[in-house]
C-alpha positions as CSV (number, residue, x, y, z in Angstrom):
1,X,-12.8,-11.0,2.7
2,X,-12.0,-7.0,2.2
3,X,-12.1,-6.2,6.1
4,X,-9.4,-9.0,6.4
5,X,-7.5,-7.5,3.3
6,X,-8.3,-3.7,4.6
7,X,-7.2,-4.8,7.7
8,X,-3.5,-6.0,6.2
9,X,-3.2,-2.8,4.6
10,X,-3.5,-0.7,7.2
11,X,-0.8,-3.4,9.2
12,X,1.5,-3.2,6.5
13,X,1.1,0.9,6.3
14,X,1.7,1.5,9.9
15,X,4.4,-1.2,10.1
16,X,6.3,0.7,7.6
17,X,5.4,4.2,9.0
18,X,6.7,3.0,12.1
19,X,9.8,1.3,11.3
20,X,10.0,5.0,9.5
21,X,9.6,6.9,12.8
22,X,11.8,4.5,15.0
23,X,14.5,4.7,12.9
24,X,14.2,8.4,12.4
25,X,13.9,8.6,16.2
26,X,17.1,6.4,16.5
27,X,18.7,8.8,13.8
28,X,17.9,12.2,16.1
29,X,18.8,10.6,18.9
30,X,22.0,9.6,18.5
31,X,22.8,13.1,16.4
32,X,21.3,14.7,19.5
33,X,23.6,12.4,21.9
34,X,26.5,12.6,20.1
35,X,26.3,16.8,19.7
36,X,26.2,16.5,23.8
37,X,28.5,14.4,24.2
38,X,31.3,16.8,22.1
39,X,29.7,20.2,23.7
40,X,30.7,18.1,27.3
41,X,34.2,17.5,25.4
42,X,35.0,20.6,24.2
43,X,33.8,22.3,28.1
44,X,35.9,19.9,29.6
45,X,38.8,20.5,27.0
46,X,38.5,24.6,27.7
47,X,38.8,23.7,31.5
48,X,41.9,21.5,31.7
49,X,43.1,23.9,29.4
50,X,42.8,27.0,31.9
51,X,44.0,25.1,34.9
52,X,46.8,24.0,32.7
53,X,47.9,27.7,32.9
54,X,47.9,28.0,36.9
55,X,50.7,24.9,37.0
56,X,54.3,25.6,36.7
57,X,57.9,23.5,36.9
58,X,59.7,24.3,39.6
59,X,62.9,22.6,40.7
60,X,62.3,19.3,38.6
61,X,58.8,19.6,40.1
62,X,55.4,20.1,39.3
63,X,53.7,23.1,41.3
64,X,50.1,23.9,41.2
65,X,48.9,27.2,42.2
66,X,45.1,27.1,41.4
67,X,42.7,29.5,41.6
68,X,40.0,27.3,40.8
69,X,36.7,28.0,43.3
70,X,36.4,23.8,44.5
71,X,32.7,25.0,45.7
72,X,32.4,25.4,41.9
73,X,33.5,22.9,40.5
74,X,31.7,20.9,43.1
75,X,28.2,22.2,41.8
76,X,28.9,21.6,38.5
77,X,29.3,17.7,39.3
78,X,33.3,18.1,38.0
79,X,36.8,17.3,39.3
80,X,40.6,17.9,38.4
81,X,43.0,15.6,38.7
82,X,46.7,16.6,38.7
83,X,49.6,14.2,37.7
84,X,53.2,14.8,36.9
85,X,55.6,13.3,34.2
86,X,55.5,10.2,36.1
87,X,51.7,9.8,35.9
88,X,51.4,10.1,39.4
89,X,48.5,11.8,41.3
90,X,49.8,15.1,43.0
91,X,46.2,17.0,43.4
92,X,42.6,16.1,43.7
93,X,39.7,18.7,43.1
94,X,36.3,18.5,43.4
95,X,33.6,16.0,44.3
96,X,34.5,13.6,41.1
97,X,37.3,11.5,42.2
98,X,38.9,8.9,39.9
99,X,40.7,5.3,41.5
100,X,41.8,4.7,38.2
101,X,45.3,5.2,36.7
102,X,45.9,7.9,34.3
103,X,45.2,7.1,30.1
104,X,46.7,9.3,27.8
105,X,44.3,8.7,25.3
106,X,43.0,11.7,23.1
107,X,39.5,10.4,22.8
108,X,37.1,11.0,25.9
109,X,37.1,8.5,28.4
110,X,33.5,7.4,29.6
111,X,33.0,4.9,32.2
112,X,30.3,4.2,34.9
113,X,30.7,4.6,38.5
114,X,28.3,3.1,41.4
115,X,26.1,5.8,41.3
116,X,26.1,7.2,37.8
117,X,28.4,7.4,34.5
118,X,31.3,9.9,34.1
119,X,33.1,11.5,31.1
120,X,37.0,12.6,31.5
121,X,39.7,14.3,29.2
122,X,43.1,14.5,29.7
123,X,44.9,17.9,29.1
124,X,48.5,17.8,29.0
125,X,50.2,20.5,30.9
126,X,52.9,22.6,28.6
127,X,55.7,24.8,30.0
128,X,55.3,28.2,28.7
129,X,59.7,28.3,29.2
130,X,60.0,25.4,26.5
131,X,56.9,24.2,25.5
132,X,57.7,20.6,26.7
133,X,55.1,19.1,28.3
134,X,55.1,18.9,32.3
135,X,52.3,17.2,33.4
136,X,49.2,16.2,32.7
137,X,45.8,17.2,34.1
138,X,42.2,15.0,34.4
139,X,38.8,16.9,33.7
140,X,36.0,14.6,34.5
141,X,32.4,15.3,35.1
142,X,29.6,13.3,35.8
143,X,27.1,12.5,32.9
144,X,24.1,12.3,35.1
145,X,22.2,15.8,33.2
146,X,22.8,14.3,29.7
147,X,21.6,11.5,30.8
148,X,18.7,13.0,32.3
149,X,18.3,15.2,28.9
150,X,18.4,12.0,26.4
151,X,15.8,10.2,28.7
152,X,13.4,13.5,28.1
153,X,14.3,12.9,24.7
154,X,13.4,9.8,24.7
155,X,9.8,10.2,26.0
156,X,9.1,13.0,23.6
157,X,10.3,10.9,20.7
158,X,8.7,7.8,22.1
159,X,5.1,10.0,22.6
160,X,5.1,11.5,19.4
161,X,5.8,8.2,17.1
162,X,2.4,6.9,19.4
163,X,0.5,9.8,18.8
164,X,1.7,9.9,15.0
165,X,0.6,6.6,14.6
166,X,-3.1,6.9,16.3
167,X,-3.4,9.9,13.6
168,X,-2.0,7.6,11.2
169,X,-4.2,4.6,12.3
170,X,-7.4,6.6,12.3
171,X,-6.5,8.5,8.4
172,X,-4.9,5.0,7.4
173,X,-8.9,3.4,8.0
174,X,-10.4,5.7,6.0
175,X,-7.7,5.8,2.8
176,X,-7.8,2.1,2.9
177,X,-11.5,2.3,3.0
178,X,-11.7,5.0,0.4
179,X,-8.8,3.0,-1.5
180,X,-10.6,-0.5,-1.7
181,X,-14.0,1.0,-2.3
182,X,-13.5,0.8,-6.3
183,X,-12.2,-2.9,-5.9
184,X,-15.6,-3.6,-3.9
185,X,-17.7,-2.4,-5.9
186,X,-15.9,-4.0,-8.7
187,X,-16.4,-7.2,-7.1
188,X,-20.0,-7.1,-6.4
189,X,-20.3,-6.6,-10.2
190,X,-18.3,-9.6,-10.8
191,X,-20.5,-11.9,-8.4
192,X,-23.4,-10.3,-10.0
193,X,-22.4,-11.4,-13.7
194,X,-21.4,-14.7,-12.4
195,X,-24.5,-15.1,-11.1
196,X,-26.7,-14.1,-13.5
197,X,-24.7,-15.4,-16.1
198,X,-25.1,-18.9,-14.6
199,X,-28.7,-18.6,-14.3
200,X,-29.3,-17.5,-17.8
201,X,-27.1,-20.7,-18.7
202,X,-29.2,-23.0,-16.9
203,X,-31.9,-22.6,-20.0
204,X,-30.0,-23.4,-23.2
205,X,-28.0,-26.1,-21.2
206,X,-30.9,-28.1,-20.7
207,X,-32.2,-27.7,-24.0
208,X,-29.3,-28.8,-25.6
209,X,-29.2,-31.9,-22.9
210,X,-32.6,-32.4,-23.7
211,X,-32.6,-32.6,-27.0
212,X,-29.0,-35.0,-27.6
213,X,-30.6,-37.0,-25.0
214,X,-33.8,-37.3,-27.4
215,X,-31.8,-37.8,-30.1
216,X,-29.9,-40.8,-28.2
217,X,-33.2,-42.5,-27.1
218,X,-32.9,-44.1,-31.5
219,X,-29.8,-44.7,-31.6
220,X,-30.7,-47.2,-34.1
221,X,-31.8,-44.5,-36.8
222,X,-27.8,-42.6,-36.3
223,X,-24.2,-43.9,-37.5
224,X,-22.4,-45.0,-34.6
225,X,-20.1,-42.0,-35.1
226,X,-23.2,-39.6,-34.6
227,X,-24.5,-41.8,-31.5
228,X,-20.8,-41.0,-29.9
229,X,-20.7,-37.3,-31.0
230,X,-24.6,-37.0,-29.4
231,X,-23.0,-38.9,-26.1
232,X,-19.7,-36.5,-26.0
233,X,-22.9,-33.5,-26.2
234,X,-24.5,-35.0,-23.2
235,X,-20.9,-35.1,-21.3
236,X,-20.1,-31.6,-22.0
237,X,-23.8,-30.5,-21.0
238,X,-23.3,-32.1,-17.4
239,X,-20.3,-31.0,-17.2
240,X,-21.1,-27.5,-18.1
241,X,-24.6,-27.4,-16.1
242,X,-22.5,-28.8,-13.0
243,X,-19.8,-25.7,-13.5
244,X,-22.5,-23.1,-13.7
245,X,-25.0,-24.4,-10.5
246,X,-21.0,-24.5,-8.7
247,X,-21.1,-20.9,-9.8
248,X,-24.3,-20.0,-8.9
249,X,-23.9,-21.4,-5.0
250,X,-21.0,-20.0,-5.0
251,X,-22.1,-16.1,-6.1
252,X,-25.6,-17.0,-3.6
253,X,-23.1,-18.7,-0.3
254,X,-21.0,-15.2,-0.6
255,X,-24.3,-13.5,0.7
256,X,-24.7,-13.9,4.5
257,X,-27.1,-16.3,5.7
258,X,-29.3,-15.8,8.5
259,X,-28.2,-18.5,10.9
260,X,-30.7,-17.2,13.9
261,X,-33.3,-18.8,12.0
262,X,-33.0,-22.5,12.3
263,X,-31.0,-25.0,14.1
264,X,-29.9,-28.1,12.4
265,X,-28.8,-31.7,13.5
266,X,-25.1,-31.5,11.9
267,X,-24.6,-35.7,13.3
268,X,-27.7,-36.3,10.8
269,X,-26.0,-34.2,8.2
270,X,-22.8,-36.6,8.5
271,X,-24.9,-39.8,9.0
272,X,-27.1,-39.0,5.3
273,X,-24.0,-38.3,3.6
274,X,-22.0,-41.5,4.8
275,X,-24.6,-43.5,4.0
276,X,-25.1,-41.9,0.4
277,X,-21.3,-41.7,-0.5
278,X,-21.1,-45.0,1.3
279,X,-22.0,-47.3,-2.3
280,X,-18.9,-45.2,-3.9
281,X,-16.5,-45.7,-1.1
282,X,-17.3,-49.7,-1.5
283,X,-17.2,-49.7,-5.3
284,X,-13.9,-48.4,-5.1
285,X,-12.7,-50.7,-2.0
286,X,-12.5,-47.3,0.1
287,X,-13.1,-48.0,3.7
288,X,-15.3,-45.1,4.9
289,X,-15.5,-44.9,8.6
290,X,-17.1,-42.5,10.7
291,X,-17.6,-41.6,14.2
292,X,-19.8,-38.5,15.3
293,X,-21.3,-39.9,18.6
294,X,-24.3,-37.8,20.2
295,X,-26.2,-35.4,18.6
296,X,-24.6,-31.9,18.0
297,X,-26.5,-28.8,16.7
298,X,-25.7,-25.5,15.2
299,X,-27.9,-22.3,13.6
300,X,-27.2,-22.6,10.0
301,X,-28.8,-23.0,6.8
302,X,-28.9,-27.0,6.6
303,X,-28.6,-26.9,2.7
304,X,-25.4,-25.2,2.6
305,X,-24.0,-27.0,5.6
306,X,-25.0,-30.1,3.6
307,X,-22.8,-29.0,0.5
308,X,-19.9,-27.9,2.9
309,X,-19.2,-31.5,3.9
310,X,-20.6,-33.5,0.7
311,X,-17.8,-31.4,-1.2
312,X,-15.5,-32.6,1.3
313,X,-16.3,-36.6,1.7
314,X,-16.1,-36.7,-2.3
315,X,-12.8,-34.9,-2.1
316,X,-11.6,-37.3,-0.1
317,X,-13.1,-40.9,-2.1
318,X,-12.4,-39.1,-5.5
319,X,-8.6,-38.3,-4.3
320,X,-8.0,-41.9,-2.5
321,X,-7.0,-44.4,-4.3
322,X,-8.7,-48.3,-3.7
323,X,-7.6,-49.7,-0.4
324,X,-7.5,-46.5,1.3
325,X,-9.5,-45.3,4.0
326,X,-11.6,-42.0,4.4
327,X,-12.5,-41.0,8.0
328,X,-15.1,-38.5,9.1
329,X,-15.1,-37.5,12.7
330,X,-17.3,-34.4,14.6
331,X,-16.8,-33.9,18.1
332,X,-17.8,-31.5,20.4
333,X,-14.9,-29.1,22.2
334,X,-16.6,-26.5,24.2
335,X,-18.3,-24.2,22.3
336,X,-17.6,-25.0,18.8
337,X,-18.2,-28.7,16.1
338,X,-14.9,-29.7,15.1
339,X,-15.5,-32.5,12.2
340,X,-12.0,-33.7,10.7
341,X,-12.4,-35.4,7.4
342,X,-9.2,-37.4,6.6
343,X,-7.9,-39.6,4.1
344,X,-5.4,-41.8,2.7
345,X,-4.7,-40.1,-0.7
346,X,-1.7,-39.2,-2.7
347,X,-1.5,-35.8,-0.2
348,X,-0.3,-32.0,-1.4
349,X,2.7,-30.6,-1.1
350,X,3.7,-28.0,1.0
351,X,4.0,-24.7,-1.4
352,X,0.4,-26.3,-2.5
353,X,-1.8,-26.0,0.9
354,X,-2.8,-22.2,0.3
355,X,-3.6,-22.6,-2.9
356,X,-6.7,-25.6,-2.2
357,X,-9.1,-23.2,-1.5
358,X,-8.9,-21.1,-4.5
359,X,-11.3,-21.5,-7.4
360,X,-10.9,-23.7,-10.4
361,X,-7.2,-24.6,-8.7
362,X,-5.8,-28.1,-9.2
363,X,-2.5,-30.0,-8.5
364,X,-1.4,-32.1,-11.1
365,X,0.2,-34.3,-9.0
366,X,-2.1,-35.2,-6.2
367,X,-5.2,-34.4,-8.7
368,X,-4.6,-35.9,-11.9
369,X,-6.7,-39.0,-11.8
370,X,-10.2,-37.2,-10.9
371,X,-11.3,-34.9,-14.1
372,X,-14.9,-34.7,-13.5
373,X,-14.9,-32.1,-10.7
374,X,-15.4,-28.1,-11.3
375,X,-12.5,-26.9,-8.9
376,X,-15.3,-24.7,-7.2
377,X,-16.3,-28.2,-4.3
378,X,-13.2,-26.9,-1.8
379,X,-14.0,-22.9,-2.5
380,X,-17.5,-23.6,-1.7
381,X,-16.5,-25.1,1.3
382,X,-14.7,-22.8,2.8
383,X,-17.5,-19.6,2.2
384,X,-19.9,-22.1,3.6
385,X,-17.9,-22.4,6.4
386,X,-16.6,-18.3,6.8
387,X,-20.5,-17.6,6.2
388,X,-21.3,-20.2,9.5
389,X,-18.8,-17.7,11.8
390,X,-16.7,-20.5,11.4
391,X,-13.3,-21.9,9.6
392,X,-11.9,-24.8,7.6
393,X,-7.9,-25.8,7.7
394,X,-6.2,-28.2,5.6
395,X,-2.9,-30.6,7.2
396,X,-1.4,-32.7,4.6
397,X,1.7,-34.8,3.9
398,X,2.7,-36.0,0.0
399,X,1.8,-39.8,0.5
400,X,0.5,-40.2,3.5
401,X,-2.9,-38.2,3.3
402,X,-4.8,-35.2,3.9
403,X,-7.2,-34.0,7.1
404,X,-9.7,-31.0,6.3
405,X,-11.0,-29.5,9.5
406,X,-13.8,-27.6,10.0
407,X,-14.6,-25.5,13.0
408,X,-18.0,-24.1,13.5
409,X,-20.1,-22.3,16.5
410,X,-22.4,-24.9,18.1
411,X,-25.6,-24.4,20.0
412,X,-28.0,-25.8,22.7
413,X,-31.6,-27.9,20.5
414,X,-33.1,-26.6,24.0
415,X,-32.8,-23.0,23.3
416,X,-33.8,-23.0,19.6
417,X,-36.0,-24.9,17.8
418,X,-34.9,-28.0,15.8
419,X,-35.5,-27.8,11.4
C-alpha cells in the first residue's frame, strides 16, 4: 500500500516539476526567439537604411547608384529589392529574390519559401532635396541560422529538463522515502494495537458471553425484562467478538503470506462454500448458481483464500433481496483464476464503487437492510487478494446488481504438491 502511494508521489512531484521546466523552457524560448528575431529586424532596418542613401530622383525617376558588394550580400543569405512610387520592381540584388508584390507594412514580413523561411523589411526611400519619400527599398534575408540556432536551443533545453528530471527522479525516491517513513512506522503501530487489542478482547468477551449465556440457561428464576436485557448481552457479545476476530484477520492478512508453500484446490474452495451458504440462499428464495468446471489450483494459504470468497458469497445473499439470483463463476484465462461473484441486489452507485473496499464503510442505500455485518468482510477481501499477487474489482449498476471479480496467479498440481 505505501510503494503504490510512494509511487504517486513521486508522479505527481515530477509531473509538476516538469510542467515547471517545459513551461519555463517555452518561456526562454520564445524570449530567446523573439530577441533574434528584432536583432534580424533592426540589421535589416540599418541596411535598407544605408542603401536608401545611394538612391536619388532624377528626372521624375528613380536612380540607383549602389555601392553595395552583391558577393556580400550573397554570403550573408540577403537581397535588396528596389521599387519606385509606383511599387514597381526597378533592381534586384542578391541571391534572395522575392515574386511577391511589394507590402508597405511597418511590421517584418516573414514567409516560407521552398527551401527555407525568409524575413523582409521595407525601408522607404526619402529625398534628401524635400524629404518626400521616393521609393521604397526590400531587405530580406533568409532565416535558415536562426532557425538553426532555436533548434540548438531546443536540444539543450530539451536535454537539460531530461537530465533535471533523472536527478529529480532519483532525490524525489529518497525524500518520498524519507517523507513516508514516519507514516509507516506510524502504521505498523496502528496494526500492532489493533491486533493486540483484539486479542486481549477475545478474553473478557467470552466471559461476559459465557456468563449471560449461564444466566439465560433459568430463565424461569429472572423477570422477563432481565431474560431480554441477558439476550440483548449475548447480541452485543457476538457482535463485538465478530468485530474484533474481523480485526484480528485483518491486522494478521496485512502480513505476507508464504504462498510457495502449499497449493490449494480453489474449485473445492467454491464447491464447500456453495454448498454451506447454499441452506441461506434457499431460506431466502435466492437462487445460488455456480459454475467452476475442472479443477484449478493456486499457491496460497487455503484459510485466507477461504475467507476471501466466503465474505463475498455472503455479500452477495445478505445484499439480494428474495427472488434474486447470486452467481459464482471461476474460470481459467491463461495464467491467472478469474472467479466473478454476481448478484441481483439493489447495486451501488457510481461516486460509491471506491469507497466498498474501505473499512467499516456502508451505503445506506444499497446496505440498509443487512445490520449484522462488521464492514471489515469486503476490506478483508481485497488484502486477501493483494496478499495472493492478485486483485479484486467491483462493476455495479443501482438496480440491476453487482459483479466482484477476483483475479489471482494460478498454478500447475503437477509441479507442487496438493494441501
Amino acid at each position: 500500500m505505501f510503494a503504490q502511494i510512494r509511487w504517486r508521489l513521486l508522479l505527481s512531484y515530477l509531473t509538476v516539476f516538469t510542467s515547471i521546466l517545459v513551461i519555463f523552457a517555452a518561456g526562454v524560448r520564445l524570449l530567446f526567439a523573439r530577441s533574434l528575431t528584432q536583432q534580424l529586424t533592426d540589421r535589416l532596418t540599418a541596411l535598407g537604411q544605408g542603401a536608401a542613401t545611394n538612391a536619388e530622383f532624377d528626372n521624375g525617376r528613380l536612380k540607383v547608384e549602389s555601392d553595395f558588394i552583391v558577393q556580400q550580400l550573397i554570403h550573408k543569405n540577403q537581397g535588396l529589392e528596389w521599387f519606385n512610387l509606383n511599387q514597381k520592381s526597378i533592381l534586384k540584388q542578391g541571391n534572395i529574390g522575392l515574386n511577391l508584390p511589394l507590402s508597405l507594412s511597418k511590421s517584418p514580413i516573414q514567409f516560407s519559401n521552398k527551401n527555407f523561411n525568409i524575413q523582409a523589411v521595407v525601408v522607404p526611400i526619402i529625398s534628401n532635396d524635400n524629404g518626400k519619400i521616393i521609393g521604397y527599398i526590400r531587405v530580406s534575408q533568409s532565416l535558415e541560422e536562426v532557425d538553426e540556432t532555436l533548434t540548438k536551443l531546443d536540444l539543450i533545453l530539451g536535454s537539460s529538463i531530461i537530465i533535471a528530471l533523472i536527478f529529480s527522479g532519483f532525490s524525489g525516491v529518497i525524500l518520498t522515502r524519507q517523507a513516508m517513513q514516519p507514516i509507516e512506522e506510524s502504521f505498523q503501530r496502528l496494526k500492532q494495537f489493533t491486533a493486540d487489542a483484539s486479542h486481549e478482547l477475545r478474553s473478557p468477551l467470552m466471559a461476559i458471553k459465557s456468563n449471560a449465556a449461564v444466566a439465560l440457561k433459568y430463565p424461569e428464576k429472572m423477570r422477563k425484562s432481565d431474560v431480554e436485557k441477558f439476550q440483548a448481552i449475548v447480541s452485543a457479545a457476538n457482535q463485538m467478538t465478530h468485530l474484533t476476530e474481523d480485526l484480528l484477520l485483518l491486522a494478521r492478512s496485512e502480513k505476507k503470506c508464504d504462498r510457495r508453500e502449499n497449493s490449494v484446490n480453489l474449485t473445492a474452495i467454491l464447491s464447500n462454500l456453495l454448498s454451506l451458504y447454499q441452506p441461506e440462499a434457499t431460506a431466502k428464495e435466492i437462487d445460488l448458481k455456480s459454475e467452476t468446471g475442472e479443477d484449478m489450483y493456486l499457491l496460497g494459504n487455503a484459510g485466507q483464500l477461504t475467507r476471501l470468497f466466503a465474505n463475498l458469497i455472503e455479500n452477495a445473499l445478505h445484499y439480494t433481496l428474495s427472488g434474486g439470483t447470486v452467481e459464482v463463476t471461476a474460470n481459467l484465462v491463461r495464467s491467472y483464476l478469474i472467479v466473478s461473484v454476481q448478484d441481483t441486489g439493489a447495486g451501488i452507485a457510481p461516486e460509491h464503487i471506491k469507497l466498498v473496499f474501505e473499512r467499516f464503510w456502508r451505503a445506506d442505500e444499497s446496505r440498509s437492510y443487512w445490520k449484522g455485518g462488521s464492514g471489515l468482510g469486503l476490506a478483508i477481501a481485497k488484502t486477501i487478494a493483494q496478499n495472493h499477487g492478485g486483485s479484486i474489482t467491483l462493476t455495479s449498476q443501482v438496480g440491476v446488481g453487482s459483479c466482484f471479480t477476483v483475479r489471482l496467479p494460478s498454478v500447475k498440481i503437477s509441479d507442487n504438491s496438493q494441501d
